[in-house]
C-alpha positions in Angstrom: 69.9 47.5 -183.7 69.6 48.7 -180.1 65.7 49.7 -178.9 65.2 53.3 -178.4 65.3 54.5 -174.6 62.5 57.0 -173.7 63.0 60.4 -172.5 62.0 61.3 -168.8 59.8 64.6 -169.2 62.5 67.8 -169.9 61.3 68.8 -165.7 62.4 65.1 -164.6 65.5 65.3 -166.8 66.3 69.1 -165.7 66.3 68.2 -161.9 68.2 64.9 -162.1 70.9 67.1 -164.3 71.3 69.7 -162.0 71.4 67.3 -159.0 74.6 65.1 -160.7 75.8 68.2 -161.7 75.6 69.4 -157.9 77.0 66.2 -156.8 80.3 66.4 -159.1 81.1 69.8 -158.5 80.5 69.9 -154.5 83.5 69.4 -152.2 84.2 66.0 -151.1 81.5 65.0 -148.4 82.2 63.4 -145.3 81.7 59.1 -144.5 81.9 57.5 -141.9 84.9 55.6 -142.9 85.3 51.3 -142.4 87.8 50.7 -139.9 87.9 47.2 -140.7 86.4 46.6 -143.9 85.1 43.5 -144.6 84.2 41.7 -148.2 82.0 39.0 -149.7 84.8 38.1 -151.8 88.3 39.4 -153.4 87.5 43.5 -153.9 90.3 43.9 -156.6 88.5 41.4 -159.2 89.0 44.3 -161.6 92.6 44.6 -161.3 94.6 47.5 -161.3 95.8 50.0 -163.7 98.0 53.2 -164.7 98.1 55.9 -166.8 99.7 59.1 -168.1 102.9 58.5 -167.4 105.3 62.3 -166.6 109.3 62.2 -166.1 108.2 61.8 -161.9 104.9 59.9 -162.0 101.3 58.8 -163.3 98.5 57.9 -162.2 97.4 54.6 -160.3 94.0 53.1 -160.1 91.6 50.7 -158.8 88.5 50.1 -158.1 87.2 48.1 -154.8 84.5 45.9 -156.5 83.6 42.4 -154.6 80.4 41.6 -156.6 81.1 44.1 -159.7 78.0 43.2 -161.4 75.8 44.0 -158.2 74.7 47.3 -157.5 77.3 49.3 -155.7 79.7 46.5 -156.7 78.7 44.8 -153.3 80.2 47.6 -151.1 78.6 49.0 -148.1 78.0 52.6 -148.7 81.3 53.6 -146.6 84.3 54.8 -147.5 87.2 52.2 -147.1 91.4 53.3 -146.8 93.4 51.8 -149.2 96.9 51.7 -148.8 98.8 51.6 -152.0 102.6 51.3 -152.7 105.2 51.5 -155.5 108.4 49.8 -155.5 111.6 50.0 -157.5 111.7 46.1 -157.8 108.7 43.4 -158.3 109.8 42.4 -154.7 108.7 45.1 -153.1 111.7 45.2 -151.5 112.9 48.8 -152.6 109.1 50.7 -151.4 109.8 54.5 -153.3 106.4 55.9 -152.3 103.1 54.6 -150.5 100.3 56.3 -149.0 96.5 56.1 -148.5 93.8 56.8 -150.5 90.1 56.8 -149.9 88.0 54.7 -151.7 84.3 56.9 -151.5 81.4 55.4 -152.4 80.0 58.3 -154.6 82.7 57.7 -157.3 81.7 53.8 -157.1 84.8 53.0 -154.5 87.5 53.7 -157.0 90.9 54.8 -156.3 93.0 57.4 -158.4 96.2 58.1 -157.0 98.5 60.9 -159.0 102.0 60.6 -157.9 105.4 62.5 -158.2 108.8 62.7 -157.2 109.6 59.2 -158.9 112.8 58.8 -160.9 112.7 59.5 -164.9 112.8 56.8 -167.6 112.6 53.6 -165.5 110.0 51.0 -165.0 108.1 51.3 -161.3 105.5 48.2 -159.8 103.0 48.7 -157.6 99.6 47.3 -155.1 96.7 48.6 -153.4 95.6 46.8 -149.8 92.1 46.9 -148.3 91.3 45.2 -145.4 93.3 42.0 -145.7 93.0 42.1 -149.0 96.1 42.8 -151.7 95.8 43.3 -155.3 97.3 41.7 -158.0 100.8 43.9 -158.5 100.7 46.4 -161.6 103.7 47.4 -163.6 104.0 50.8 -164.8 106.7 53.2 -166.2 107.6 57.3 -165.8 108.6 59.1 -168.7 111.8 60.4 -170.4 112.8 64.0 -168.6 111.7 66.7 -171.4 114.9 67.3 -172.7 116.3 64.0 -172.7 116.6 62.1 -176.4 115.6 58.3 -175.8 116.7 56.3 -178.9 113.3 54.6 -179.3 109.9 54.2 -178.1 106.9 51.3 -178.3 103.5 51.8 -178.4 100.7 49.8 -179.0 96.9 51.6 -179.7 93.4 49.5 -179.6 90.0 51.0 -179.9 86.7 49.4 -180.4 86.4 46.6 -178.0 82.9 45.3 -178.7 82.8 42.9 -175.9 80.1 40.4 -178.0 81.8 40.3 -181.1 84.9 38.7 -180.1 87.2 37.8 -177.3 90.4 40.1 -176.3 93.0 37.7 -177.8 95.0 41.1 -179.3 95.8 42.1 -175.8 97.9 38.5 -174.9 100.3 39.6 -178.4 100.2 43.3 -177.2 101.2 42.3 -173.6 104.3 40.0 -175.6 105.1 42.6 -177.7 105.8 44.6 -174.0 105.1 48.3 -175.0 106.0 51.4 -173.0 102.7 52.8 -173.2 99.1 52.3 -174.7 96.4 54.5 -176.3 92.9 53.6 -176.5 91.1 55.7 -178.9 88.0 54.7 -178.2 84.4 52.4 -177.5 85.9 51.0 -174.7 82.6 49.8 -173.8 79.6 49.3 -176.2 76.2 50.3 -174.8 74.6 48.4 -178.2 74.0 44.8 -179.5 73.8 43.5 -182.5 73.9 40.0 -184.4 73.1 36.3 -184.0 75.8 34.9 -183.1 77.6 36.8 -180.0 80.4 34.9 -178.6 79.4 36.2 -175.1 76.6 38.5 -174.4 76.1 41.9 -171.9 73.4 40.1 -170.3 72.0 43.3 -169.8 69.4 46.0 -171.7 71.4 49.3 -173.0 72.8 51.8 -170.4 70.9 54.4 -169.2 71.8 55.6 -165.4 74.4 55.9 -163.8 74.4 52.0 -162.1 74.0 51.0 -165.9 76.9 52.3 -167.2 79.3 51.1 -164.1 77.9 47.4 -164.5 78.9 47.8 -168.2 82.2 49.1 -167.6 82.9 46.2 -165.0 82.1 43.7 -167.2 84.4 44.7 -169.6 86.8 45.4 -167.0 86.4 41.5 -165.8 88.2 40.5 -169.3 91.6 38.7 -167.9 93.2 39.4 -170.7 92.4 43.1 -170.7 93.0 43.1 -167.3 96.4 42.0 -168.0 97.0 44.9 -170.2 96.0 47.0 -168.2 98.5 45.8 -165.5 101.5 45.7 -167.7 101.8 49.0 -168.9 100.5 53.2 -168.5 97.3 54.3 -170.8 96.2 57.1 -171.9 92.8 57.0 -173.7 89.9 58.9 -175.1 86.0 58.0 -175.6 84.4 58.0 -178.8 80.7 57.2 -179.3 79.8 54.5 -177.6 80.5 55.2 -174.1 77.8 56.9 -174.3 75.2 56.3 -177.5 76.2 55.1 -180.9 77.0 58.0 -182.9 75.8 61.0 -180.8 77.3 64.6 -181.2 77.9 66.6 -178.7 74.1 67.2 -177.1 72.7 65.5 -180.3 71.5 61.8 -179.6 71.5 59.0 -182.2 67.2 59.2 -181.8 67.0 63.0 -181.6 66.0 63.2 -178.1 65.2 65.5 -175.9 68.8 67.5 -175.4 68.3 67.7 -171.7 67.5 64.3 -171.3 70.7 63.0 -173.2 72.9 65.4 -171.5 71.8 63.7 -168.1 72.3 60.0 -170.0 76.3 61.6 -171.0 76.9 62.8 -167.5 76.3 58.8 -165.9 77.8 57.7 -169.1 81.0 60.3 -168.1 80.9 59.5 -164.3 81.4 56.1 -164.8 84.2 56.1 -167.3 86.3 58.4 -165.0 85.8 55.4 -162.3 87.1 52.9 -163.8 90.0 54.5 -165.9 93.4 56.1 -164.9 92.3 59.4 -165.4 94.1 62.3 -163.9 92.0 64.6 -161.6 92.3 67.7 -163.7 89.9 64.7 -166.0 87.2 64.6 -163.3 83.2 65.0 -165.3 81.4 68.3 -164.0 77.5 66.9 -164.8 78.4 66.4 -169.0 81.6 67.8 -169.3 84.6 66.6 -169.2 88.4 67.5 -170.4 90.4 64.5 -171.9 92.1 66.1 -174.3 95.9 66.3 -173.5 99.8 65.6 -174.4 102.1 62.8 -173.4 105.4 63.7 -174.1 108.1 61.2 -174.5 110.9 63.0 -174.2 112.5 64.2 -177.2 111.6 61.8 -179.2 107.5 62.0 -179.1 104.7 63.5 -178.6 101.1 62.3 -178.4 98.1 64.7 -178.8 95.3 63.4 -177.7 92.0 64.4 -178.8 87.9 64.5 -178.5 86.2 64.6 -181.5 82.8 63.5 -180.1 82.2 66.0 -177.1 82.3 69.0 -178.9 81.2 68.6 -182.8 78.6 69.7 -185.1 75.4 68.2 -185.2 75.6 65.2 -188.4 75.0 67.2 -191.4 71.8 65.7 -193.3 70.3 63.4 -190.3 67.6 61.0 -191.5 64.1 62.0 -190.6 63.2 61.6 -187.1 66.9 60.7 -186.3 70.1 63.1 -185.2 72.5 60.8 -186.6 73.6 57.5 -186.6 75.1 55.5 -189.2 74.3 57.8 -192.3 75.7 58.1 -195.8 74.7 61.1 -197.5 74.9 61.7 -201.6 77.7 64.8 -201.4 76.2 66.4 -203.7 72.7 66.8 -202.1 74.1 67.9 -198.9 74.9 70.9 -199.3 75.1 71.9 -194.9 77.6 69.0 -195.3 80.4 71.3 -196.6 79.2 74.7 -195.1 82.3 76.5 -193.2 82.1 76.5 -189.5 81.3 73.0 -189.1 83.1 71.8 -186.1 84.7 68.0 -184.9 86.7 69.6 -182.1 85.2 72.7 -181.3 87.0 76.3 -180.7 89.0 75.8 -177.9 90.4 72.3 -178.6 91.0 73.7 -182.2 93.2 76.4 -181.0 94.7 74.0 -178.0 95.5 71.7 -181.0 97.1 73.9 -183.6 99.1 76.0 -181.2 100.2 72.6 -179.5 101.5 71.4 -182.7 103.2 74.6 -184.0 105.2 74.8 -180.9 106.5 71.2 -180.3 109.7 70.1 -181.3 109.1 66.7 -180.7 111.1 64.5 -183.5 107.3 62.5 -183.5 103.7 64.2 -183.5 101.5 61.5 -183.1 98.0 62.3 -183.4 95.7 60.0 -181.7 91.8 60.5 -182.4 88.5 58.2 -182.8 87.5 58.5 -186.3 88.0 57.7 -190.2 90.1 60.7 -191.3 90.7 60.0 -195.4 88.1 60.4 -197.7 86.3 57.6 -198.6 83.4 56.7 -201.2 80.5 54.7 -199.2 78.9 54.1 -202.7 79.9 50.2 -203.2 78.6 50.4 -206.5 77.7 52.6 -209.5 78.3 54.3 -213.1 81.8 55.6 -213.0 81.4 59.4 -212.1 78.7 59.1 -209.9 78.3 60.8 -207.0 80.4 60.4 -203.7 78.6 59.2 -201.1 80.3 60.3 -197.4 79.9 58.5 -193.6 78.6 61.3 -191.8 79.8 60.8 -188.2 83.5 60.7 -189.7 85.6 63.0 -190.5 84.3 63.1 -194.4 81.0 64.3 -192.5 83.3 67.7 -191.6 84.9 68.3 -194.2 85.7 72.3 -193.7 87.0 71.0 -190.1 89.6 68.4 -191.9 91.0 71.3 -193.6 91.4 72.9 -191.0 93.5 70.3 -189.1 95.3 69.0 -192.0 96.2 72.8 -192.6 97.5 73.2 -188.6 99.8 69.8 -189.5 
């Protein structure tokens, strides 16, 4: 088990949140901008990536990172053009769109570039150059047109990437198996350790600010084989828990602590997940919010709705003394908030996005992508038969009014 992190005082936490909050909403300042950048070593060591793939683009990303562990990821605080390109051929000898970007230092030098008016249905490479640097070359691919009816479809989902409990070996038969698109459903990063035996370690405490959370993230980034992935194919993900704190809800932190305080721990935690994924602009954190919920649509054939059902829930029914939540089983039958109506996994408005989403789609495939354990199960390993049901809390048998309701929109 992780220590517990001590709250600043609610003043401390109040000002800091309402400063980030400030900073991610203000228009984009001015830098001085390096006309000749120069690096203490490769600034792409965290590869390149895509995601959410349309009929006439998706997004392309980076992140200029020479010393990715160091603060700032060794980059003078200055914002550096970065020329990117996307060809029709691994040669780049067919160039269908390039441009510049800006990496800025405030959103920790990465690079999102949304693109359009690329050809449907067809596979697309592409590089980013900074100074005399080049990247390694990504490969990426638009989607069907919306009314086309592609005869199949390959996708490959991972989740749970505990960096310390095992190496990425999955991602060298995903990148064989050579799908069209991936979703991660969440704990891309873990903020926690636990064990004896880690076959590599964080090297660092628990994440906290704001530099925490981006040395975390470029660790995991740093994985070659995750790297690869992440180079072969579009993503589209979603957080769970521990991109933030192991099994918090909404404002509620695993400890209980001060709401304030945790809200300014999920804005870094928030920040620095939207610089280092492929996330779409209309995806940028405000202070602790952020909107990933979306659909993908595959043409005809599919469509993906992806959802949040950490931002937005209930409070865990039943918490432990002292605690908010975290890894609690509860007897069903002397919990009786566990059950009452109202109870909520993905709050009003994604509710409603969600079931009128679904009612109107007439994809042949629905896919549903979310984070958590969605059958009922008994936690209670052993006992008399008959005995009471004992339910996970932070999964969907801890919102068990909500279930109905989404089983019911299906």
């Amino acid at each position: 088990m992780s220590e517990r992190v001590h709250p600043f005082s609610r003043r401390d936490a109040l000002r800091s949140l309402a400063a980030l909050g400030l900073l991610c909403a203000a228009p984009a300042r001015t830098f001085a901008a390096a006309v000749k950048p120069r690096f203490a070593a490769d600034p792409f060591s965290l590869g390149v990536a895509s995601g959410y793939p349309e009929p006439d683009g998706m997004v392309l990303w980076t992140r200029l990172a020479p010393l990715p562990g160091a603060p700032g990821g060794g980059m003078n605080p200055e914002a550096v053009p970065v020329r990117w390109e996307v060809s029709g051929d691994e040669r780049f000898s067919r160039i269908a769109a390039s441009g510049t970007a800006y990496a800025d230092p405030a959103w920790a030098h990465s690079v999102h570039v949304e693109l359009s008016g690329l050809e449907a249905a067809r596979p697309y490479w592409f590089r980013f150059h900074a100074g005399g640097a080049t990247s390694p070359i990504g490969r990426t691919r638009t989607a069907p047109g919306p009314q086309s009816n592609p005869s199949r479809l390959r996708f490959a989902f991972a989740s749970c990437q505990q960096y310390e409990q095992g190496y990425y070996g999955a991602y060298r038969h995903m990148l064989r198996d050579d799908p069209d698109l991936v979703l991660f459903l969440g704990d891309y990063i873990y903020e926690s350790s636990w064990g004896r035996d880690p076959v590599r370690r964080h090297g660092t405490p628990e994440p906290v600010t704001l530099d925490d959370y981006r040395a975390r993230h470029a660790l995991y980034k740093s994985d070659p084989d995750l790297m690869a992935m992440h180079a072969a194919a579009p993503w589209v993900v979603t957080w769970d828990d521990h991109e933030v704190q192991n099994d918090y809800a909404n404002d509620r932190s695993q400890y209980g602590d001060d709401p304030q305080w945790f809200l300014m721990r999920r804005a870094a935690a928030y920040k620095a997940y939207y610089e280092h994924m492929p996330l779409r602009r209309s995806m940028l954190p405000l202070g602790p919010s952020a909107r990933l919920y979306t659909r993908v649509q595959h043409g005809s054939l599919a469509t993906f709705h992806m959802l949040d059902d950490r931002q937005y829930r209930s409070p865990e029914a039943c918490p432990r003394p002292g605690r908010g939540g975290g890894s609690n089983t509860v007897d069903v039958t002397q919990c009786a908030e566990l059950a009452a109506p109202g109870r909520t996994m993905l709050g009003a408005a994604q509710g409603d996005w969600f079931a009128a989403g679904l009612s109107a789609s007439r994809a042949r495939w629905n896919v549903v992508a979310q984070q958590t354990l969605m059958a009922q199960f008994n936690q209670k390993a052993t006992g008399p038969a008959g005995s009471a049901r004992r339910a996970w809390t932070d999964g969907w048998d801890g919102y068990p009014a909500a279930r109905r309701e989404l089983l019911t929109a299906i």
